[in-house]
C-alpha positions in Angstrom: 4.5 -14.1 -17.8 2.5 -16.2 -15.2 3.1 -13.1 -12.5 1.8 -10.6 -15.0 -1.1 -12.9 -16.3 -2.2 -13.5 -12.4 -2.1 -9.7 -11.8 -4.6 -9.2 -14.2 -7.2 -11.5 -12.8 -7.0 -10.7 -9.7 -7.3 -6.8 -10.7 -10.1 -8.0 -13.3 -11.6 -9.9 -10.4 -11.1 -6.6 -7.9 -12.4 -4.3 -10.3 -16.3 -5.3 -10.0 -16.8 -3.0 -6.7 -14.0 -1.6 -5.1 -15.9 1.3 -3.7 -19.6 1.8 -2.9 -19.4 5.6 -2.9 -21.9 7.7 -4.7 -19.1 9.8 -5.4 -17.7 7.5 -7.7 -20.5 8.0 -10.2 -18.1 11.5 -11.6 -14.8 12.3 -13.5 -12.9 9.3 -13.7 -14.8 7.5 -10.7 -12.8 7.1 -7.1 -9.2 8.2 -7.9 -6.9 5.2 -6.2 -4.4 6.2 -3.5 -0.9 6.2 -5.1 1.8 4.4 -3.4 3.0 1.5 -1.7 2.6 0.7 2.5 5.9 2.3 3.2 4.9 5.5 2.0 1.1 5.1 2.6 1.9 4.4 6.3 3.5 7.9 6.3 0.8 10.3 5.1 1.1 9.3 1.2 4.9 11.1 1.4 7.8 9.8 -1.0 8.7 12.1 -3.8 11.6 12.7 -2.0 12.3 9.1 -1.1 15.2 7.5 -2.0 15.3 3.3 -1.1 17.7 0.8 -2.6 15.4 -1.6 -1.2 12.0 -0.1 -2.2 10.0 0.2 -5.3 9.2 3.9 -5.1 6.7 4.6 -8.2 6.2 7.8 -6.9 9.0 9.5 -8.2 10.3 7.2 -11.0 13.6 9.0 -10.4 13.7 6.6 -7.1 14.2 3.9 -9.2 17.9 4.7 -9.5 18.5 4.3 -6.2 18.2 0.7 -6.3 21.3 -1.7 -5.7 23.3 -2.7 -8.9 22.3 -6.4 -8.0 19.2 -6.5 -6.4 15.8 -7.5 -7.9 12.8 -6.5 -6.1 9.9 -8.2 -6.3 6.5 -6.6 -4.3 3.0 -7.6 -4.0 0.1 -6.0 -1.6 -3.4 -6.2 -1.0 -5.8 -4.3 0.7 -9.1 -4.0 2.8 -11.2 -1.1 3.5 -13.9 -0.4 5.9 -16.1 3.0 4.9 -19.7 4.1 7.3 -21.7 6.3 4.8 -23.6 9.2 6.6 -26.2 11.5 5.9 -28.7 13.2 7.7 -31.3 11.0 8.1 -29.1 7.7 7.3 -26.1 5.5 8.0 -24.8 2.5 6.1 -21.5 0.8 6.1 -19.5 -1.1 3.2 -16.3 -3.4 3.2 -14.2 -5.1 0.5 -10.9 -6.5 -0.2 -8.7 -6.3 -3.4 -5.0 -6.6 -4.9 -3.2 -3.3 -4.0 -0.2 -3.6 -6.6 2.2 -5.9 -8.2 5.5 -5.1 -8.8 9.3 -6.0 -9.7 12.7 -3.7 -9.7 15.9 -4.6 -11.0 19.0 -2.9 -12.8 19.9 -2.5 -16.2 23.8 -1.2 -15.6 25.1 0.3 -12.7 23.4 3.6 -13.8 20.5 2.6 -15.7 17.6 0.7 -13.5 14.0 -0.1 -14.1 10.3 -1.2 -12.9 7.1 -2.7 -13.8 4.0 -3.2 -12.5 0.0 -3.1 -12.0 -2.1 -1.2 -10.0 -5.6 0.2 -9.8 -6.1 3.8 -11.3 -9.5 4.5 -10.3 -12.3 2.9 -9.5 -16.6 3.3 -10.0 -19.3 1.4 -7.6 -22.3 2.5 -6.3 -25.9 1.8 -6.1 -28.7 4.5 -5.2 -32.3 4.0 -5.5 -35.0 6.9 -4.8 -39.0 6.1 -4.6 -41.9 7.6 -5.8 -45.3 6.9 -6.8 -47.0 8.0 -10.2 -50.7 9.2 -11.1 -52.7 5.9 -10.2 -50.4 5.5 -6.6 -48.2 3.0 -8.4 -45.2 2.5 -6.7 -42.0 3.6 -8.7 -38.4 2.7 -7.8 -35.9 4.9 -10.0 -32.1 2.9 -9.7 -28.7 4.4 -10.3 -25.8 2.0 -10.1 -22.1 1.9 -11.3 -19.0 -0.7 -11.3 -16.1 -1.5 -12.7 -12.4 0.2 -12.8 -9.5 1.6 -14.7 -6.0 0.2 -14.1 -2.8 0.9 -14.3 0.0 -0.8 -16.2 3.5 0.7 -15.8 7.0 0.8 -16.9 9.5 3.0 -15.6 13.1 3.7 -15.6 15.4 5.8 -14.1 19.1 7.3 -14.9 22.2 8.2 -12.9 23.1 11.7 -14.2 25.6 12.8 -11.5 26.3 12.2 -8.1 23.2 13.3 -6.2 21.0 13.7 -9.1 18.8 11.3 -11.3 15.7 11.2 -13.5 12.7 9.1 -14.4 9.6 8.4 -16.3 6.8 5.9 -15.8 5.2 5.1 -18.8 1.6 3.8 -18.0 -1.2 1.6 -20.1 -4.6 2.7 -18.5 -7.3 0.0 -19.6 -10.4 -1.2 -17.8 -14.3 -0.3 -17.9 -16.1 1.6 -16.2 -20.4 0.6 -16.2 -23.4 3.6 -15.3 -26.6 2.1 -15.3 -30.2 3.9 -14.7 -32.9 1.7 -14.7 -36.9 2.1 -13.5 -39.0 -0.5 -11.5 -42.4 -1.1 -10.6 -42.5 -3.7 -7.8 -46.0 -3.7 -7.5 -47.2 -4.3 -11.3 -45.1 -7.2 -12.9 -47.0 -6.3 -16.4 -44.8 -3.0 -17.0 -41.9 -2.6 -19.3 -38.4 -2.4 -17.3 -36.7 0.4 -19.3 -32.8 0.6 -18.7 -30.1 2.8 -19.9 -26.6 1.3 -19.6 -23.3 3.8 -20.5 -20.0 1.7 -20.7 -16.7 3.7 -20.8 -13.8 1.9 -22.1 -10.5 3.0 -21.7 -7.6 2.3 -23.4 -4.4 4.4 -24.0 -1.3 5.6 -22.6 -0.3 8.3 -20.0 3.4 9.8 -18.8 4.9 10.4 -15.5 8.1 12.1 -15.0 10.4 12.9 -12.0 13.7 14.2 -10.9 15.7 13.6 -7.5 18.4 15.3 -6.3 20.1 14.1 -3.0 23.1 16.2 -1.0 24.9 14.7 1.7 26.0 16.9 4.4 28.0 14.9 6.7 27.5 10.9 7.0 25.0 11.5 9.4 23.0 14.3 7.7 21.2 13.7 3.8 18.3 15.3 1.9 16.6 15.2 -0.8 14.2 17.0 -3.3 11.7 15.8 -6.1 9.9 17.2 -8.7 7.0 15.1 -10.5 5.0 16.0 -13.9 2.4 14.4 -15.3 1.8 15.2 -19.2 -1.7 16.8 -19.9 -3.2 13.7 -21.7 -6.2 13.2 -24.0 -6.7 9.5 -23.3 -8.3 7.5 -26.0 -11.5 5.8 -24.8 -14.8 4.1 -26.1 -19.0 5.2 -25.0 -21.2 2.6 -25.5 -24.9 3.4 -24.9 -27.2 0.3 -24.8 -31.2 1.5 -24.6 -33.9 -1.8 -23.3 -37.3 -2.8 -22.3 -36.9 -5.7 -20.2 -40.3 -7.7 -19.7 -40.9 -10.4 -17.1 -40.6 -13.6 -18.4 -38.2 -15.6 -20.4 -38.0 -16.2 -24.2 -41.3 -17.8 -25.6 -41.7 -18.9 -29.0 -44.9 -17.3 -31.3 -44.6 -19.6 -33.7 -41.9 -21.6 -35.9 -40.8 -18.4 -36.5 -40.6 -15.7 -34.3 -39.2 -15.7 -31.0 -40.1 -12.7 -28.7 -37.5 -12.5 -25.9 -37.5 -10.2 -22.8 -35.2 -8.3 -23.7 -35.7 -5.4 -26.4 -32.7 -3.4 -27.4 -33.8 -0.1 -28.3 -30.8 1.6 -29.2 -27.2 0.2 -28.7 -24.6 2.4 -30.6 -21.0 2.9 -29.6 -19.0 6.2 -29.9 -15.1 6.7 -30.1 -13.5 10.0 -28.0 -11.2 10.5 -25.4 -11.0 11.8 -22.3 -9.1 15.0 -21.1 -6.2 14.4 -18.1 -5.0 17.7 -16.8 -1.0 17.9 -16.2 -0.1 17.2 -12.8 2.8 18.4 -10.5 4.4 17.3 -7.4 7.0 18.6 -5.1 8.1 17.4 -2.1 11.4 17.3 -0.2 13.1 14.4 2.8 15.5 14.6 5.6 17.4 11.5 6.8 19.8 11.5 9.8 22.0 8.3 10.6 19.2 5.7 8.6 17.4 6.2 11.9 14.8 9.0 11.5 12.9 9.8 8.1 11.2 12.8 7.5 9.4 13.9 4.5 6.6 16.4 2.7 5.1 16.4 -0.4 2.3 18.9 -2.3 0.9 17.9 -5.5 -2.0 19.8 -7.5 -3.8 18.8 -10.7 -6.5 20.9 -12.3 -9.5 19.5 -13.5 -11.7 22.5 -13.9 -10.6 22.3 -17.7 -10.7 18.6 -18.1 -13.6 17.0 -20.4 -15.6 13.6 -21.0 -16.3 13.1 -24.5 -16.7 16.6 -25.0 -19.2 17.1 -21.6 -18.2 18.5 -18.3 -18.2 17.1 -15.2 -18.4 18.9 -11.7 -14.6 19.3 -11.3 -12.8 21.4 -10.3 -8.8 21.9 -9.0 -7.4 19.4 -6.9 -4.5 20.0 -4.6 -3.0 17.5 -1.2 -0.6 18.2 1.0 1.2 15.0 2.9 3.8 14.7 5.8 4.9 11.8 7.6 7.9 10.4 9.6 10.2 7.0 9.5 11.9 6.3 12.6 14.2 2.8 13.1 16.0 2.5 16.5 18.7 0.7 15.0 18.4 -0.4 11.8 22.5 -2.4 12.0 21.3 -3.9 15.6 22.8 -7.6 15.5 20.4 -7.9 18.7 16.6 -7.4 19.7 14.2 -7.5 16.7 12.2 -4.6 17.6 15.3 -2.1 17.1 15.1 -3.0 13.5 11.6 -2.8 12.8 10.6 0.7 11.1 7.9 2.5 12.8 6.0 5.3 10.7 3.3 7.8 11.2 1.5 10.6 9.2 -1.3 12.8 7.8 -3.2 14.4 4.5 -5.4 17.1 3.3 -6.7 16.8 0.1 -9.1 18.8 -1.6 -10.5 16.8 -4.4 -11.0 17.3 -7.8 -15.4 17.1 -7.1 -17.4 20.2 -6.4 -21.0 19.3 -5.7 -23.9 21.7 -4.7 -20.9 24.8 -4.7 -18.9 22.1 -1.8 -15.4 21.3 -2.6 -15.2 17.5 -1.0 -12.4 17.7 1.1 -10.5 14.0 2.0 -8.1 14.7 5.0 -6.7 11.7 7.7 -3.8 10.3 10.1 -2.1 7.1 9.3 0.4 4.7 10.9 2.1 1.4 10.0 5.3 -0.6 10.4 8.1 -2.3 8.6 9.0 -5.5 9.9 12.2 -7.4 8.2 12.5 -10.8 7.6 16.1 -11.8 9.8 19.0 -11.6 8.0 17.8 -10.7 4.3 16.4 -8.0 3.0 12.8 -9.1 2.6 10.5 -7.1 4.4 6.8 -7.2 5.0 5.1 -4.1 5.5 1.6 -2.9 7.0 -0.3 0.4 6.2 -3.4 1.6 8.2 -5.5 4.9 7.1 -8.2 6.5 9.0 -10.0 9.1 7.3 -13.2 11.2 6.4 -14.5 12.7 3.0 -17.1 14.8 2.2 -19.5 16.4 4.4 -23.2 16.8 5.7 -23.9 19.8 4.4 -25.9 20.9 1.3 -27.4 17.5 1.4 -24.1 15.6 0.3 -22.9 12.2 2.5 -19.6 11.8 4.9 -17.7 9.3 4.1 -15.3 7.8 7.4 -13.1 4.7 6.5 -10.4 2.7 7.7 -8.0 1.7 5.1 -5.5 -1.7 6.1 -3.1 -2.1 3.3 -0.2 -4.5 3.9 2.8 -6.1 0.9 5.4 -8.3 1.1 9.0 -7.1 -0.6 11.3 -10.1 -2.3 14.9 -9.4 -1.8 17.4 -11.4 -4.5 20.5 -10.8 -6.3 20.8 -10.0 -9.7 23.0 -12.0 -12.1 24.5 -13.3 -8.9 27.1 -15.8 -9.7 27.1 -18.1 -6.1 29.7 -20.3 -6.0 30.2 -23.8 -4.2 33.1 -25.6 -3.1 
């Protein structure tokens, strides 16, 4: 319970401004990247991964690869770097934040499972435009948004046959996400502040299913295949819509009375709906030869063109991503030389999004690279992620987005019901 309870804080903590991309003001804000550093070093690949030493959420199929008695036990975090380019401007943002917690461990020999938390999406922006009214006031219009959704899941997976397995993740989304518009006058303190605050509160359940099937065709040669679905999902959620005046000042007392405090709630009313996920596939296939060289591909597409916010569209549209990436390991049984036992990866992605602004389909495409470096003689691994990418674009007035992405976990080998004994 402590682990769980400490997962939450530090993704309550992380979910004040994760991003500072305008982008983030639509849909569901900043979609997180899904994944761990083993398969985020390697282009976002893995639904054809198969790891009994890997927590592969994924493809919850994965899960039945793990070792009758191991228990997993992983925990990441990472930091982002992202320059912010338009036209006539440039501004650059960083931040830190708990990538995922998570733990694997068997049930039977043919029954496994895994929990954990990790971000979902994520809002945080702030934009302000000038202007000046009638009598040359000056007039400052702000648009800002924070918070996040995040993701709480349980999966388990089943041993059907030899080769071939299935899973589900069943996920808890819950978080808030906070739009605020808000007018200033900086040079007359005697105006009214008016301020419009929209909070979205999620709360609700989503599925995630996968199959695996793996064929070996010698002991040097294996492959695999896997097939993802998401379940089309109205998620229940909460609008609240506070109106305000703020005034300058603090609270004063009139009289014994009456108070008059700076703050005047027009309108605060609160209004129960749900959001609209569209189903999502995935499909991707790997080739392994000797537990030296990993190669895999996966394409996923989701469409959002249909998807609604309590009964209003957004500018969405479909959403499709193609990934590829490669594990290689010189010699992963070497009893000498560290560096022969160290996994080196590499890989790429195209996505296009699920936002369409001013008739532009933002497109989100990089190169990534990273390594696996195990602890000697166990199975506990620590492994490091780096992404370089762009999204969006300079045209029709929209902002290009370049960021570095350093993602790195740590992965807790033990055994499971493991009776030692001592003599």
């Amino acid at each position: 319970m402590g682990i769980i309870f400490i997962s939450f804080a530090l993704l309550e903590l992380g979910a004040q401004r994760n991003t500072y991309s305008p982008y983030s003001r639509y849909g569901m804000g900043e979609i997180s990247r899904k994944g761990f550093e083993k398969s985020r070093a390697m282009g976002g690949v893995g639904l054809g991964f198969q790891d009994n030493n890997y927590i592969n959420y994924l493809n919850p199929a994965s899960y039945a690869a793990h070792d009758t008695l191991s228990f997993l036990f992983s925990f990441g975090m990472r930091a982002n770097n992202t320059t912010y380019e338009t036209k006539s401007q440039l501004e650059s943002s960083a931040n830190m934040q708990m990538d995922h917690l998570a733990l694997g461990f068997p049930i039977t020999k043919w029954w496994k499972t895994a929990f954990g938390v990790v971000p979902f999406s994520s809002v945080g922006y702030s934009v302000l435009e000038s202007g000046f009214l009638d009598n040359d006031d000056v007039i400052n219009y702000l648009y800002d948004g924070y918070g996040g959704i995040n993701q709480l899941f349980l999966g388990t997976a089943f041993n059907l046959t030899d080769g071939l397995s299935i899973g589900a993740n069943f996920s808890y989304l819950f978080g808030t996400l906070d739009i605020i518009k808000s007018v200033r006058f900086p040079l007359n303190q005697t105006y009214a502040i008016p301020e419009i605050v929209r909070k979205t509160i999620v709360h609700d359940f989503i599925y995630h299913f996968g199959i695996q099937y793996k064929r070996d065709f010698s002991e040097k040669y294996s492959a695999t295949i896997g097939i993802v679905y998401d379940l089309k999902t109205g998620i229940n959620a909460e609008n609240r819509i506070i109106k305000s005046n703020h005034f300058h000042g603090t609270a004063a007392a009139v009289n014994d009375s009456t108070i008059i405090y700076s703050e005047f709630i027009i309108e605060d009313t609160t209004i129960a709906g749900e959001i609209m996920v569209p189903a999502r596939y995935g499909l991707g296939f790997s080739f392994m030869y000797e537990n030296k060289l990993l190669l895999g591909i996966d394409f996923y597409n989701q469409d959002w063109s249909q998807s609604s916010f309590f009964d209003q569209k957004e500018p969405l549209t479909n959403s499709n991503s193609i990934h590829a990436g490669l594990e290689f390991t010189p010699d992963p049984e070497a009893f000498r030389g560290y560096w022969k036992k160290i996994h080196y990866r590499m890989g790429g992605y195209y996505e296009n999004s699920y936002l369409k602004l001013g008739g532009e389909q933002l497109k989100d495409y990089g190169i990534s690279f990273g390594v696996g470096l195990p602890f000697r003689n166990t199975k506990t691994s620590f492994n490091l992620a780096c992404e370089l990418g762009q999204r969006g674009t300079l045209d029709n007035n929209l902002i290009k987005e370049n960021y570095v992405i350093v993602s790195f976990s740590v992965t807790l080998h033990d055994f499971w019901f493991y009776k030692r004994k001592f003599d």
